[in-house]
N, C-alpha and C positions, 0 to 999 in steps of 0.2 A: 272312537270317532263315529258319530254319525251316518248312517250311510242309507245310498235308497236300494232298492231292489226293485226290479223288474225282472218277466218272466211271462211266456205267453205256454197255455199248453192245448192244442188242437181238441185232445183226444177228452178235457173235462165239460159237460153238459150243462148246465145250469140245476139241473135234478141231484145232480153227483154231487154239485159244490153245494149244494143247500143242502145237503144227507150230511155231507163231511161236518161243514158250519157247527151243521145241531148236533155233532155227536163228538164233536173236538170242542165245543163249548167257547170259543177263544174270545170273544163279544161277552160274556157272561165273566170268564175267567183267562182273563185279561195274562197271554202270555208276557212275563218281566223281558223287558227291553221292547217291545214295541209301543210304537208311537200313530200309525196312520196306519191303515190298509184302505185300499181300494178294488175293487172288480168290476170288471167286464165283459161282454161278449162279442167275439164280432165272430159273422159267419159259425157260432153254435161255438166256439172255440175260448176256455177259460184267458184272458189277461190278467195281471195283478200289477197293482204299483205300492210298495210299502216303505215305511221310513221305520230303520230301526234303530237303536242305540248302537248295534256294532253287527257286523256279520256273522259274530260266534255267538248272539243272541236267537237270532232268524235258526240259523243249525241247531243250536238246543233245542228250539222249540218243534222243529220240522222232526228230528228226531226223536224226541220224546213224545209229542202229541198227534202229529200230523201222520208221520210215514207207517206206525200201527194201524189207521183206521185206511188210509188209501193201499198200501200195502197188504196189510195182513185180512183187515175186513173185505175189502171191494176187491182183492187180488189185480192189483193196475198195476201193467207190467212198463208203463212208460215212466217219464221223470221229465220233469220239465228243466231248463238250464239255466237257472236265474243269474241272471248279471247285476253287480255292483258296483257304486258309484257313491266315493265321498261324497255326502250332503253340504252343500255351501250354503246356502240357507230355506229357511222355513220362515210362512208368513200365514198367520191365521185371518182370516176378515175378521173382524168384530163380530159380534152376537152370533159368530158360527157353534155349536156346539152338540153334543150328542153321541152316542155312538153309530146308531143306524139311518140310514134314509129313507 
């Protein structure tokens, strides 16, 4: 089942999340089962909103790609607490498409 995730994390910068981006490659090499990510900032402070195919998709990937490079590279000792939420539905506008903005 479908699901979304949300997750705010205070302590990621904008310089942190574009280090991680370019060195997790996930825009290039497209972790299997995701479908949408989005970010933000408010107040310096990382938010995320993402649609995956399942939530043991989002864990393998955090796992395997994500939690070496924030983890073991940058040594961040926080974790942000993502909450999930069956997806009831998704709706694309027409001629939206791409990956980046």
């Amino acid at each position: 089942m479908a699901v979304v995730m949300t997750f705010s994390w205070p302590e990621i910068t904008p310089d942190v999340y574009d280090a991680v981006r370019q060195k997790v490659r996930w825009e290039e090499d497209v972790p299997d089962g995701s479908v949408l990510h989005a970010a933000w900032f408010v107040d310096g402070g990382l938010n995320v909103m993402d649609i995956w195919e399942s939530q043991d998709h989002f864990n393998r990937f955090i796992e395997a790609r994500v939690a070496p490079v924030f983890k073991g590279e940058l040594g961040m000792q926080s974790d942000p607490e993502p909450k999930f939420q069956p997806l009831h539905r998704r709706f694309v506008a027409p001629g939206v498409g791409g990956a980046r903005s």
